[in-house]
N, CA and C atoms as a LAMMPS dump frame, in Angstrom:
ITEM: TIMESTEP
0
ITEM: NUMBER OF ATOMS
549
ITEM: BOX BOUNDS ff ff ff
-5.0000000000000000e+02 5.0000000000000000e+02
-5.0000000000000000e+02 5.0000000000000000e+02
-5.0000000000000000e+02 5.0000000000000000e+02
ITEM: ATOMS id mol type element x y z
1 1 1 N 16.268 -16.175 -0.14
2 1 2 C 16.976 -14.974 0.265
3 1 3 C 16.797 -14.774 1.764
4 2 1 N 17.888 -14.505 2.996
5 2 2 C 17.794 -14.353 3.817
6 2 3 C 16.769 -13.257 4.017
7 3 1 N 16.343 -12.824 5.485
8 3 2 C 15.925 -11.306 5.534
9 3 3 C 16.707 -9.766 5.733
10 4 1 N 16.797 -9.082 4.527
11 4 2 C 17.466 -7.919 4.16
12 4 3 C 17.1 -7.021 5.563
13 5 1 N 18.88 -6.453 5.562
14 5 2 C 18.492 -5.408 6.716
15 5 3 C 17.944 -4.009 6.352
16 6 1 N 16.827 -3.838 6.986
17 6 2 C 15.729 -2.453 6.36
18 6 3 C 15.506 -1.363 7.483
19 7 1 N 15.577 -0.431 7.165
20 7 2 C 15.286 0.529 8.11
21 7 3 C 14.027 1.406 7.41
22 8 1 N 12.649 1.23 7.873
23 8 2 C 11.559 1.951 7.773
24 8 3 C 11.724 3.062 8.058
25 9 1 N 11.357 4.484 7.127
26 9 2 C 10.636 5.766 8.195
27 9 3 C 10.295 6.637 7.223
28 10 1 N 9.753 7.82 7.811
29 10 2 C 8.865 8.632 6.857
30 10 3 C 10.39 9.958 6.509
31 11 1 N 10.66 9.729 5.12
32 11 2 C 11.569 10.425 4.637
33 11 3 C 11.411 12.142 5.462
34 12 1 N 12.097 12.837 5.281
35 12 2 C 11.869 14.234 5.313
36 12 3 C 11.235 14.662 3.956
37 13 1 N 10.324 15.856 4.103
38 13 2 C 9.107 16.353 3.196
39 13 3 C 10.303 17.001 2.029
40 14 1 N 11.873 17.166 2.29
41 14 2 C 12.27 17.607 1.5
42 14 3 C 12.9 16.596 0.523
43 15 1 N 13.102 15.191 0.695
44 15 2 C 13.009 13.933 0.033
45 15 3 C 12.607 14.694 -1.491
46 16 1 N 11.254 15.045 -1.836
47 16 2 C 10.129 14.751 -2.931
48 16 3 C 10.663 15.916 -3.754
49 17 1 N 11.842 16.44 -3.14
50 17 2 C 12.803 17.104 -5.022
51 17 3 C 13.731 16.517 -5.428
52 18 1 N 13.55 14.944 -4.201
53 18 2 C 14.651 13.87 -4.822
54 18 3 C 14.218 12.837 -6.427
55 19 1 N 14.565 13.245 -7.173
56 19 2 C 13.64 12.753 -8.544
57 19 3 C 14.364 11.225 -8.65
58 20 1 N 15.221 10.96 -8.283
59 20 2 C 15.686 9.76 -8.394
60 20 3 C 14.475 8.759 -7.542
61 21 1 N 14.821 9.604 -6.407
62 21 2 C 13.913 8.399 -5.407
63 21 3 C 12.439 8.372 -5.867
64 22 1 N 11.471 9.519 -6.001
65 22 2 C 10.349 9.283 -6.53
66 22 3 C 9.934 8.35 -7.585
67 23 1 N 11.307 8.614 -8.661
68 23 2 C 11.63 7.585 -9.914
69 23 3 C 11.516 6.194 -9.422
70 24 1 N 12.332 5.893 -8.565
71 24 2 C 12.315 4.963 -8.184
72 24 3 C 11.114 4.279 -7.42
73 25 1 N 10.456 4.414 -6.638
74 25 2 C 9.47 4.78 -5.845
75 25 3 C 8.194 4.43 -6.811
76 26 1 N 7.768 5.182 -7.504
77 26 2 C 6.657 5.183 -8.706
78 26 3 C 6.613 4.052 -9.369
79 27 1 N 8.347 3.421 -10.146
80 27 2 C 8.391 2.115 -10.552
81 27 3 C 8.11 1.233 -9.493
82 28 1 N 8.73 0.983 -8.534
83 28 2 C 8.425 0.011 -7.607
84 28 3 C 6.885 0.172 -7.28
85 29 1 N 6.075 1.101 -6.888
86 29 2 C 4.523 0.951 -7.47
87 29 3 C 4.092 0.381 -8.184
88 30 1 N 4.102 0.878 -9.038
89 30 2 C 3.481 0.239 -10.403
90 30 3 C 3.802 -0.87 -10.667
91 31 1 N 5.218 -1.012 -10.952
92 31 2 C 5.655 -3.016 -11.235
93 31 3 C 5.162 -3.537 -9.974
94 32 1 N 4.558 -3.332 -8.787
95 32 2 C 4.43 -4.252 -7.814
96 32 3 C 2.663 -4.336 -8.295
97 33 1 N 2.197 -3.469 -8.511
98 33 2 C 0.337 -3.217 -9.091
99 33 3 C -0.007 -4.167 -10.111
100 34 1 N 1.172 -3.748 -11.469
101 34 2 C 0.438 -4.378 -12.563
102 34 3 C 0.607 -5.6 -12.7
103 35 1 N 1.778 -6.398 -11.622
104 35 2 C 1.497 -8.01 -11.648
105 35 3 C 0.499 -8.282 -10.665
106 36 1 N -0.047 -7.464 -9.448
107 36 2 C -0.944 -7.845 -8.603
108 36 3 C -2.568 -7.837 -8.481
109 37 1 N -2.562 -6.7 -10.01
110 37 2 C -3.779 -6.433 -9.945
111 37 3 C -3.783 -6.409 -11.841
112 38 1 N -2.965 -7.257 -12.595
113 38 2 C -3.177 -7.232 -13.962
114 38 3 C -4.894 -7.507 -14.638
115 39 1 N -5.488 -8.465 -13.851
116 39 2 C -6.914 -8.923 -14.367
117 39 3 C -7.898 -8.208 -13.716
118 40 1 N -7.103 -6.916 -12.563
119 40 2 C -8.451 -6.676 -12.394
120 40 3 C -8.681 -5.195 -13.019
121 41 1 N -7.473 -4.196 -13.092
122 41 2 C -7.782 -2.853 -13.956
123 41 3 C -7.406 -3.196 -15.175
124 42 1 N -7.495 -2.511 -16.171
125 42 2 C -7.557 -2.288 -17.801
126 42 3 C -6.029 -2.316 -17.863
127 43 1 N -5.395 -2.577 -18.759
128 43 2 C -3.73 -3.297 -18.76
129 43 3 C -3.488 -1.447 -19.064
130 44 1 N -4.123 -0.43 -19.633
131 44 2 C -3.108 0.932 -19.625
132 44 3 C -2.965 1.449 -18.11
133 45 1 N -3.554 0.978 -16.753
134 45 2 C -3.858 1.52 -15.749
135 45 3 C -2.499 1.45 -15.466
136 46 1 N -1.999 2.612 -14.735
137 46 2 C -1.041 2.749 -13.549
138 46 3 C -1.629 3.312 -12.323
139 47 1 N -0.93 2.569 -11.098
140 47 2 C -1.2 2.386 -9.939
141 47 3 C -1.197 4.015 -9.513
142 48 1 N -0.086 4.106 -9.817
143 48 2 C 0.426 6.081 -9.163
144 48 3 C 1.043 6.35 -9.837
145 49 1 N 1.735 7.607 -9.741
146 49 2 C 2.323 8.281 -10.561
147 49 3 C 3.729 9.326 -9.462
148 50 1 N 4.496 10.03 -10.624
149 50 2 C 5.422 10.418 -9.818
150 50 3 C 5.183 11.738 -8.937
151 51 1 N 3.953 12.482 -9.994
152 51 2 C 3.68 13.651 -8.941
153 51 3 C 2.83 13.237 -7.678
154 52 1 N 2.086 12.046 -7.691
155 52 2 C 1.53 11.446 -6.277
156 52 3 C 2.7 10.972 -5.428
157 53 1 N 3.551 10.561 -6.075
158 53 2 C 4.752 9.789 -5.208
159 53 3 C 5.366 11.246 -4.638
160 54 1 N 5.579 12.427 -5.328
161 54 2 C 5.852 13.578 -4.784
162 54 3 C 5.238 14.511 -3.695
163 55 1 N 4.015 14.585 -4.087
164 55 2 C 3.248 14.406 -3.206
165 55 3 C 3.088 14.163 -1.963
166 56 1 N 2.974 12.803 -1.879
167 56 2 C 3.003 11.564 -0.873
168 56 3 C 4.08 11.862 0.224
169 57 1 N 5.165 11.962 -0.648
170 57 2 C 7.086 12.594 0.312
171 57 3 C 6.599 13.861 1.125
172 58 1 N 6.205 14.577 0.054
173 58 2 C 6.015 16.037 0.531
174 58 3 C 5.306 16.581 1.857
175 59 1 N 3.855 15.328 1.781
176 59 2 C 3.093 15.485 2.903
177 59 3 C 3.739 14.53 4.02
178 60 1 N 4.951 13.954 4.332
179 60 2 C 4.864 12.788 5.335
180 60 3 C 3.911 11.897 5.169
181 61 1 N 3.184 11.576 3.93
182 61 2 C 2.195 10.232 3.938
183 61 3 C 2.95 9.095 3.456
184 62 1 N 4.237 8.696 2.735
185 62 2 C 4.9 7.675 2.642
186 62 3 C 5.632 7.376 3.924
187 63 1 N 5.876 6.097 4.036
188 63 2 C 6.622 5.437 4.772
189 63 3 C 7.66 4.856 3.236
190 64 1 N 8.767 4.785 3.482
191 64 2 C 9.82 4.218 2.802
192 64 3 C 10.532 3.09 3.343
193 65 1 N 10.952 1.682 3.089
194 65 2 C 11.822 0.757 3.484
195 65 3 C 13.734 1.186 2.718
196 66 1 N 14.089 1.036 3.637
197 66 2 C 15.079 1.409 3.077
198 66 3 C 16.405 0.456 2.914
199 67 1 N 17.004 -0.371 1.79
200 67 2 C 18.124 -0.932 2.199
201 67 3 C 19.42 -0.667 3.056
202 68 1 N 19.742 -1.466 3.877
203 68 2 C 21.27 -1.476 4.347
204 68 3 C 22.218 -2.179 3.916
205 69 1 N 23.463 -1.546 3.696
206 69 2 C 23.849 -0.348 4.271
207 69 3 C 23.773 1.058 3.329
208 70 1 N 23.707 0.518 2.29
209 70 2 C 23.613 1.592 1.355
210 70 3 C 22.15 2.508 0.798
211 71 1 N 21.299 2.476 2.039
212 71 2 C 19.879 3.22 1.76
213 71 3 C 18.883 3.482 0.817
214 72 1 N 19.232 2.062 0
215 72 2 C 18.613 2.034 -1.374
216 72 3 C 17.097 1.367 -1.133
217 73 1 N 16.386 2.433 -1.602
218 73 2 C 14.67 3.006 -1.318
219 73 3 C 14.082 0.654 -2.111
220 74 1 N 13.426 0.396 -1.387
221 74 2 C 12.835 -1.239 -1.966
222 74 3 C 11.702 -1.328 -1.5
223 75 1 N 11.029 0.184 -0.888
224 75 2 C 9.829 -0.919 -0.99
225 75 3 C 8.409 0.899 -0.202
226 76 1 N 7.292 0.31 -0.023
227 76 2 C 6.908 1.746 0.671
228 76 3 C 5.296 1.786 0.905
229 77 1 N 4.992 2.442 1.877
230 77 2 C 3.394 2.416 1.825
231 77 3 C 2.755 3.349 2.474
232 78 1 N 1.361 3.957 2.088
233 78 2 C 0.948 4.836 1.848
234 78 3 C 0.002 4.968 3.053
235 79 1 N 0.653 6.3 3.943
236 79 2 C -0.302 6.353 5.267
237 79 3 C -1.093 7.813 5.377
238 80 1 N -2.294 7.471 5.777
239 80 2 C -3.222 8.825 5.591
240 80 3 C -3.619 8.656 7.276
241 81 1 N -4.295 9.68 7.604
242 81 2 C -5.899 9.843 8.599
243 81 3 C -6.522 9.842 8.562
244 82 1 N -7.441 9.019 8.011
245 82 2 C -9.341 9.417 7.559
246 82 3 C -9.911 10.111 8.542
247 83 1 N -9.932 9.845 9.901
248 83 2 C -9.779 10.822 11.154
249 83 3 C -8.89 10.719 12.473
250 84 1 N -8.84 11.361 13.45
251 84 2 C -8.507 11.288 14.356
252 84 3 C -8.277 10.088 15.277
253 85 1 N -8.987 9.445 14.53
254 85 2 C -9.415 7.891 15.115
255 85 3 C -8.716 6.703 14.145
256 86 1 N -8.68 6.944 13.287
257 86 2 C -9.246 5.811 12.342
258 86 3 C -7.916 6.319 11.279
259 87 1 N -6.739 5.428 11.263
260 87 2 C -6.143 5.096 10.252
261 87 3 C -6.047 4.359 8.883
262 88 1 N -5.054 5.104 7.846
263 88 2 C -5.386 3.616 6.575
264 88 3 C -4.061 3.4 6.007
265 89 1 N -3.341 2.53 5.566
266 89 2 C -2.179 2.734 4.765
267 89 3 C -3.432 1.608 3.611
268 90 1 N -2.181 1.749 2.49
269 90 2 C -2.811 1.005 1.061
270 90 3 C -1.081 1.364 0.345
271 91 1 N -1.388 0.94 -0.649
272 91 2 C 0.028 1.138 -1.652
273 91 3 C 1.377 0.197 -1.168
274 92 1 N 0.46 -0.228 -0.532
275 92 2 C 2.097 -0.921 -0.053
276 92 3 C 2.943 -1.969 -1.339
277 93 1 N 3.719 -1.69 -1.623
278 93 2 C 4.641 -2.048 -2.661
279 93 3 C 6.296 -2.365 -2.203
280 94 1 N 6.303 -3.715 -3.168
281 94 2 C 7.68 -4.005 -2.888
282 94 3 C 8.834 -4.069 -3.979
283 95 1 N 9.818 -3.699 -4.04
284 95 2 C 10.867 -4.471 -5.266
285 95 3 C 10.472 -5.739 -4.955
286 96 1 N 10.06 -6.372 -6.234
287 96 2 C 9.977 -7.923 -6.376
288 96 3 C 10.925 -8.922 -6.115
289 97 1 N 12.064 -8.274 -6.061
290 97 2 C 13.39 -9.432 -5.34
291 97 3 C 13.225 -9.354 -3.772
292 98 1 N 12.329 -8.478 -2.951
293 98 2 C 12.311 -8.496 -2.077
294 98 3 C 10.667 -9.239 -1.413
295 99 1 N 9.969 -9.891 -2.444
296 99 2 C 9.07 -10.074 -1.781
297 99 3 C 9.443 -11.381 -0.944
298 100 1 N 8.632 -11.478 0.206
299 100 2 C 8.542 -12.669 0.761
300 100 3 C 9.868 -13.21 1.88
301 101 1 N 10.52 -11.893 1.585
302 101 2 C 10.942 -11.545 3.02
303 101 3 C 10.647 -11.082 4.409
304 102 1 N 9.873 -10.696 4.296
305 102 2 C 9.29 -9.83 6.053
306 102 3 C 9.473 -8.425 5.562
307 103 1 N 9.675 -7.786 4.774
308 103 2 C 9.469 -6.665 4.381
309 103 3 C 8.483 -6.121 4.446
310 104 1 N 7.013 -6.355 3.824
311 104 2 C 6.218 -5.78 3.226
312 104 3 C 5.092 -5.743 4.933
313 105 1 N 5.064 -6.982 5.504
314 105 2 C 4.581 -6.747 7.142
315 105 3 C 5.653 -5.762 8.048
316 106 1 N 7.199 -5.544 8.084
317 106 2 C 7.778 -4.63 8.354
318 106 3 C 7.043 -3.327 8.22
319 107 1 N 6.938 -3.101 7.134
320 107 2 C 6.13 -1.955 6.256
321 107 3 C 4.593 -1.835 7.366
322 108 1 N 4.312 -2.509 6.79
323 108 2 C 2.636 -2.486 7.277
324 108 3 C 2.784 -2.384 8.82
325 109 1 N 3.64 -2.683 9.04
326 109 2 C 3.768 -2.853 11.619
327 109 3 C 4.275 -1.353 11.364
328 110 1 N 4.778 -0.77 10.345
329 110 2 C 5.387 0.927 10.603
330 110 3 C 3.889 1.641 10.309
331 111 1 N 3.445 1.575 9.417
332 111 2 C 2.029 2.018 9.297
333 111 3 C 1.169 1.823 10.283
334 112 1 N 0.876 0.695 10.803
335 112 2 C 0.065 0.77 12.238
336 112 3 C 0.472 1.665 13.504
337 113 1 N 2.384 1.19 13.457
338 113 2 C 2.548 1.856 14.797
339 113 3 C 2.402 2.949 14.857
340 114 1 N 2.681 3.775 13.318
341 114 2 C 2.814 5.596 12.97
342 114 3 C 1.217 6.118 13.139
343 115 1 N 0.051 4.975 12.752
344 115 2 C -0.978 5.805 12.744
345 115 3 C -1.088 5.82 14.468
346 116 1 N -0.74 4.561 15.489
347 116 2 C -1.215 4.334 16.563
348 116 3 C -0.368 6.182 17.552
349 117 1 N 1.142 6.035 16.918
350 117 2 C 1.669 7.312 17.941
351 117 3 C 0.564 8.826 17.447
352 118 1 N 0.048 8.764 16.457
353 118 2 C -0.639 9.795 16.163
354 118 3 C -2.259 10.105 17.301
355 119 1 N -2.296 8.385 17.402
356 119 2 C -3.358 8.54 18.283
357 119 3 C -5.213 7.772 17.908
358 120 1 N -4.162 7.64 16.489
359 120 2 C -5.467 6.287 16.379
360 120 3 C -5.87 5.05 16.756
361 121 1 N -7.011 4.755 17.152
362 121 2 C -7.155 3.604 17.715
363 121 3 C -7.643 2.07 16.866
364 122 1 N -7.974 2.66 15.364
365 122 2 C -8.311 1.646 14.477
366 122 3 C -7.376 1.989 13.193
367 123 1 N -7.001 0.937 12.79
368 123 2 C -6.362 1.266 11.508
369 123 3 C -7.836 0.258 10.184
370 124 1 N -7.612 0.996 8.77
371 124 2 C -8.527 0.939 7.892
372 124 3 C -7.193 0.579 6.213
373 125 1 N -7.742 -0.462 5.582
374 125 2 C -7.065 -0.954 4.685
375 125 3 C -8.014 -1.251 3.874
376 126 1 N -8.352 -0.965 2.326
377 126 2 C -9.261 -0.984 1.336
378 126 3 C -8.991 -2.657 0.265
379 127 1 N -9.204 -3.398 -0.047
380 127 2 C -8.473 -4.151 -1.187
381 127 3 C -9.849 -4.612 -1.874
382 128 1 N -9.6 -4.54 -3.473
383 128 2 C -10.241 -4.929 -4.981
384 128 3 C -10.053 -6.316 -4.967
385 129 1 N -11.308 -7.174 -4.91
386 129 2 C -11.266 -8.446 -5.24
387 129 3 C -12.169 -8.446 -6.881
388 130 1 N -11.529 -9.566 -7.761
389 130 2 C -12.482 -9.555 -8.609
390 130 3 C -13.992 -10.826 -8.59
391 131 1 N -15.138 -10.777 -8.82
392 131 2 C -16.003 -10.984 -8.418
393 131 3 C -16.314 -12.518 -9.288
394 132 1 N -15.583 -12.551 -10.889
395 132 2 C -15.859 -13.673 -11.634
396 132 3 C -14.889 -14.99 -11.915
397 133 1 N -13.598 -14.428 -11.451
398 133 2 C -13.06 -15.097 -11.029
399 133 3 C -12.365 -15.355 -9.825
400 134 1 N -11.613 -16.406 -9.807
401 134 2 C -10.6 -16.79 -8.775
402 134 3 C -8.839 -15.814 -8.402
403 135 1 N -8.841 -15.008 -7.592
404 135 2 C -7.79 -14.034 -7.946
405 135 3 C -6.539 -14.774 -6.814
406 136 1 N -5.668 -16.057 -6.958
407 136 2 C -4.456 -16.252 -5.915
408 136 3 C -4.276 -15.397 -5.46
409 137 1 N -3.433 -14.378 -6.081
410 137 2 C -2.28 -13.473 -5.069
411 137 3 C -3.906 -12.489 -4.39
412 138 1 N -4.828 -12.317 -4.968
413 138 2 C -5.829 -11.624 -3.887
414 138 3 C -6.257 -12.822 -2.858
415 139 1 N -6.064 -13.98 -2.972
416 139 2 C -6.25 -14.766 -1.7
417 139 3 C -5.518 -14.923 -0.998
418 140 1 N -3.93 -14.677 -1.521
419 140 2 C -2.86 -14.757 -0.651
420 140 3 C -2.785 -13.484 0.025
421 141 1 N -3.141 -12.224 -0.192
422 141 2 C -3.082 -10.975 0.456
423 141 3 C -4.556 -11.307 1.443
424 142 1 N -5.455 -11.786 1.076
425 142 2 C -6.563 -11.735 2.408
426 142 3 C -6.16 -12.52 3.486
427 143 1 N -5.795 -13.508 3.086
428 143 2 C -5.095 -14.951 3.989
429 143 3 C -4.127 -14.047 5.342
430 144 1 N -2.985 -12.899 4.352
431 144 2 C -1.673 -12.086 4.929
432 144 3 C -2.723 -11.43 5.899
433 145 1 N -3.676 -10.369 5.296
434 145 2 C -4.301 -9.542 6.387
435 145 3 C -4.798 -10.198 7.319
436 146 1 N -5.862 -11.326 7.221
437 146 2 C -6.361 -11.809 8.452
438 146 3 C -5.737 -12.561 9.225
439 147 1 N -4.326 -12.599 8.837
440 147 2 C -3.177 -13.037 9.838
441 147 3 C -2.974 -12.132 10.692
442 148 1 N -2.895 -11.001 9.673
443 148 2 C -2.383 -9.917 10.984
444 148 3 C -3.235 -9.029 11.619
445 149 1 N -4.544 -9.966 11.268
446 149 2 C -5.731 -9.215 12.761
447 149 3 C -6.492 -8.313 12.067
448 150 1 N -6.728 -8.277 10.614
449 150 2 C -7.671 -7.564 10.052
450 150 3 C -8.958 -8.39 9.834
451 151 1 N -10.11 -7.295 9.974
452 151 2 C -11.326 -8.295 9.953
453 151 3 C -11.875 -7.38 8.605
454 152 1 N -13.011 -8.203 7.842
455 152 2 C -13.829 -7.322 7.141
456 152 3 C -15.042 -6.612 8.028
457 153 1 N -14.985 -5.421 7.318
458 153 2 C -15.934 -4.612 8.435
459 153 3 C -17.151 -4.058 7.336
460 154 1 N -16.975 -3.788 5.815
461 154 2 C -17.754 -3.484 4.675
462 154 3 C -17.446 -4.141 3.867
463 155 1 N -18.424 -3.976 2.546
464 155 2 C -18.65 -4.526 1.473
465 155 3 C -18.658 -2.951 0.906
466 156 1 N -17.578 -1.924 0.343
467 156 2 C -17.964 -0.793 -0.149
468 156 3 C -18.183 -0.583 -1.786
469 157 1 N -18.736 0.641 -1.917
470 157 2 C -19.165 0.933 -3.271
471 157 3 C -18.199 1.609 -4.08
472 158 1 N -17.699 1.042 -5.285
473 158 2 C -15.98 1.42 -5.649
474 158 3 C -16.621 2.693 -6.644
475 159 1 N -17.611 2.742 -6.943
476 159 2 C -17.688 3.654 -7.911
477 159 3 C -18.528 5.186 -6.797
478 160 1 N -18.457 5.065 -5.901
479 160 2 C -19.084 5.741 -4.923
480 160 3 C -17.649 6.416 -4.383
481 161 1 N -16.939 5.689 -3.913
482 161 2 C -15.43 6.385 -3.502
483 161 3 C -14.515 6.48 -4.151
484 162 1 N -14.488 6.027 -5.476
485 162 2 C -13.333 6.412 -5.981
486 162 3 C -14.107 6.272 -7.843
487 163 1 N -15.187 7.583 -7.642
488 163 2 C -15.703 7.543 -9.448
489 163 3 C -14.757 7.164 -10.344
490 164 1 N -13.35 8.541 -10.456
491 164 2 C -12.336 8.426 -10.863
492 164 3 C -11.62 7.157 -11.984
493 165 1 N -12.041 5.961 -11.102
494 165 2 C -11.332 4.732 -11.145
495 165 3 C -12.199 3.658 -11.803
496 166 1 N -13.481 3.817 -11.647
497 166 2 C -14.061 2.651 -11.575
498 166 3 C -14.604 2.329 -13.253
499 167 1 N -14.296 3.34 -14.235
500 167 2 C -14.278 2.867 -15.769
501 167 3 C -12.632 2.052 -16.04
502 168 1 N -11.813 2.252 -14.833
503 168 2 C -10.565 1.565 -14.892
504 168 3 C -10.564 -0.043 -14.89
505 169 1 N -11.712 -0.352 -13.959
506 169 2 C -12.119 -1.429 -14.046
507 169 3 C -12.119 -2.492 -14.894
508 170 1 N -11.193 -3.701 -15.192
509 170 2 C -11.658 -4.586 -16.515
510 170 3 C -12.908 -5.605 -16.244
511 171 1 N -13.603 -5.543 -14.567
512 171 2 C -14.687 -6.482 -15.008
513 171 3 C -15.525 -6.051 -13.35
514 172 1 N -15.942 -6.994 -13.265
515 172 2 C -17.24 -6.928 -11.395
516 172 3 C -16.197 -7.127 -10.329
517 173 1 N -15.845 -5.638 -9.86
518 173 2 C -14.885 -5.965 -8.246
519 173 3 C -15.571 -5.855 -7.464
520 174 1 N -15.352 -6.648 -6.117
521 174 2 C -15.603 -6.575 -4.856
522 174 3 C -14.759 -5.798 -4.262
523 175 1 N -15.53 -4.792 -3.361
524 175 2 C -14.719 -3.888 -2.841
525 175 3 C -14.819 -3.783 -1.133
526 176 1 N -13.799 -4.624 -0.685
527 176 2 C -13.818 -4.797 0.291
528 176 3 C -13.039 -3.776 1.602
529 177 1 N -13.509 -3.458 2.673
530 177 2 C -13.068 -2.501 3.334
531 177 3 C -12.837 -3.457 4.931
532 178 1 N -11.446 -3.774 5.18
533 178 2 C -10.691 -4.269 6.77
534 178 3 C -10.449 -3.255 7.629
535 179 1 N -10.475 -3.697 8.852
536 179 2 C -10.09 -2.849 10.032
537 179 3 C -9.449 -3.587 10.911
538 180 1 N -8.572 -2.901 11.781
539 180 2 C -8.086 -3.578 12.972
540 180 3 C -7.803 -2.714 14.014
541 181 1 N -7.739 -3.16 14.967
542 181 2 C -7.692 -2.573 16.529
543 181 3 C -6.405 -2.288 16.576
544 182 1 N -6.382 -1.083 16.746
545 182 2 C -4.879 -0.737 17.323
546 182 3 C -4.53 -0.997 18.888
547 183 1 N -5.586 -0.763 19.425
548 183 2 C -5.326 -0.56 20.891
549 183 3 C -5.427 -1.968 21.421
């Protein structure tokens, strides 16, 4: 597939009474999660949900990819502030006909540049490795990040930051925490 013409940006907060797009949005989550991370949470886990995807719109924390010409929502990722300093996106998700286009680094260069105009100087990205086996597509996503200039900076404690989650768990994750220099 050639590369699809996409226009990135952070919807307007009034987007998230768009139920179609959240609809949409939530699936493209999740179907992008439960093939990426099937062996490592419990097969009932979902990634997000639609009132987070609402949420997410509501606060300006999504970034959306958007098809051209007809603005059909394919893909999206999830940008916070941990502080003033220190950015994170995570969630990044694609329609699966679109992977492996330049999309999903599209995505991720809008997340850096959005945390950088805010004024951060490090951006912060979390990813679940599993510990007993061999995980491809988690080697192919570390391989992607340390292409694009992420280093490991921790070894964090998953049941320490995210209690919530960690009976979600189907076995021993490594919970690894990247950073990169914005500036």
């Amino acid at each position: 597939m050639k590369k699809p013409q996409i226009i990135v940006k952070i919807p307007p907060a009034s987007d998230a009474e768009d139920k179609t797009l959240v609809s949409t949005l939530t699936d493209i989550v999740n179907t992008a999660y439960k093939k990426a991370e099937s062996d490592i949470f419990i097969p009932s886990y979902q990634r997000t949900s639609a009132a987070d995807i609402t949420k997410f719109l509501g606060n300006g924390q999504l970034a959306v990819a958007y098809l051209q010409p007809n603005n059909e929502p394919i893909g999206c990722v999830f940008i916070k502030l941990i502080t003033p300093a220190l950015g994170e996106f995570g969630m990044l998700a694609l329609d699966p006909q679109y992977q492996g286009t330049g999309v999903g680094r599209q995505l991720a260069v809008f997340a850096e540049d959005e945390c950088r105009r805010r004024g951060c100087t490090t951006m912060q990205l979390e990813i679940l490795v599993p510990m007993t086996f061999h995980h491809e597509g988690k080697a192919r996503l570390l391989g992607w990040y340390t292409r694009m200039g992420y280093e490991l900076v921790k070894l964090g404690d998953f049941a320490d930051d995210y209690p919530d989650l960690v009976n979600l768990l189907a076995g021993p994750t490594e919970y690894r925490v990247f950073e990169k220099s914005l500036v």
